[in-house]
C-alpha positions in Angstrom: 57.1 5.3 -7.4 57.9 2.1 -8.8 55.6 -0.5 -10.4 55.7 -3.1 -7.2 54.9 -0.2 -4.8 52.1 0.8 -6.8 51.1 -3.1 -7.5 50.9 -3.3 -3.6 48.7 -0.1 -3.1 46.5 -1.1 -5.6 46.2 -4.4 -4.3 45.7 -2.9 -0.4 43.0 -0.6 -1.7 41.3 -3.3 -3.8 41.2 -5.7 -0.5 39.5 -2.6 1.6 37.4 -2.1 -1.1 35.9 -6.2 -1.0 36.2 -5.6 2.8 33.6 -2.7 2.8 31.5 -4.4 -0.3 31.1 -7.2 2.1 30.2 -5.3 4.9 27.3 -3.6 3.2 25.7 -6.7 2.4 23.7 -6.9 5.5 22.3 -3.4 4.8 21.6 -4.8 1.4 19.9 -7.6 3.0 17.4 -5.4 5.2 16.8 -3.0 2.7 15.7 -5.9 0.6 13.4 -7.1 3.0 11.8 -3.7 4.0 11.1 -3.1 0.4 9.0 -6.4 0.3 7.3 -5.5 3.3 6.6 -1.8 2.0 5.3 -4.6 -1.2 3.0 -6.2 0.9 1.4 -3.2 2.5 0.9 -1.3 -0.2 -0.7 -4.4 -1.9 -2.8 -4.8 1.1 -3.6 -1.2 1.0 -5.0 -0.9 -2.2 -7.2 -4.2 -1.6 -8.9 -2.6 1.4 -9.2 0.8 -0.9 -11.0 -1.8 -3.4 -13.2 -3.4 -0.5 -14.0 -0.1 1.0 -15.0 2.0 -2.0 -17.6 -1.6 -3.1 -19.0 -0.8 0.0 -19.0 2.5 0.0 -21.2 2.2 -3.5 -23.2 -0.3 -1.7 -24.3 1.4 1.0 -25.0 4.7 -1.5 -27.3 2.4 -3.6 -28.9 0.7 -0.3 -29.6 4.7 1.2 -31.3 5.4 -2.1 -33.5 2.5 -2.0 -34.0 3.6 1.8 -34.8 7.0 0.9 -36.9 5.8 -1.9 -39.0 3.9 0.3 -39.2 6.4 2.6 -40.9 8.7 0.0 -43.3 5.5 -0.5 -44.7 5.2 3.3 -45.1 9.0 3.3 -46.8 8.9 0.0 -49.2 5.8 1.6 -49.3 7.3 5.2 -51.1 11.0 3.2 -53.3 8.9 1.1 -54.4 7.1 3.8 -55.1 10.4 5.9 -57.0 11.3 3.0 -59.2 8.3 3.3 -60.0 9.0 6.7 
């Protein structure tokens, strides 16, 4: 094969190649954009992790100081059946 027929092939396969570069930029595009979605969920996510395990220790600390309490009035309720 002489060098202008290979010149032209090579220049035919370079042009498909730009053609089919081009067209994957809109895949590019999406794939982009769903990443920064899956960005801004998982940054959501781990804030309600954070806000839900505070609670969760909150409400463990507030059922202790329940319970604790609870132990109180029973302690009070048989010292005052005692006084009766």
């Amino acid at each position: 094969m002489d060098d202008n027929k290979v010149a032209v092939l090579l220049e035919d396969l370079m042009s498909q190649f730009r053609t089919f570069g081009e067209g994957l930029q809109p895949l590019n595009d999406k794939v982009d954009r769903v990443e920064t979605k899956v960005d801004n969920l998982d940054t959501k996510l781990d804030a309600h992790i954070e806000e839900n395990r505070h609670n969760f220790e909150k409400n463990c600390q507030e059922h202790q100081q329940l319970m604790q309490m609870v132990k109180e009035l029973d302690t009070e309720v048989i010292q005052i059946k005692r006084i009766k």
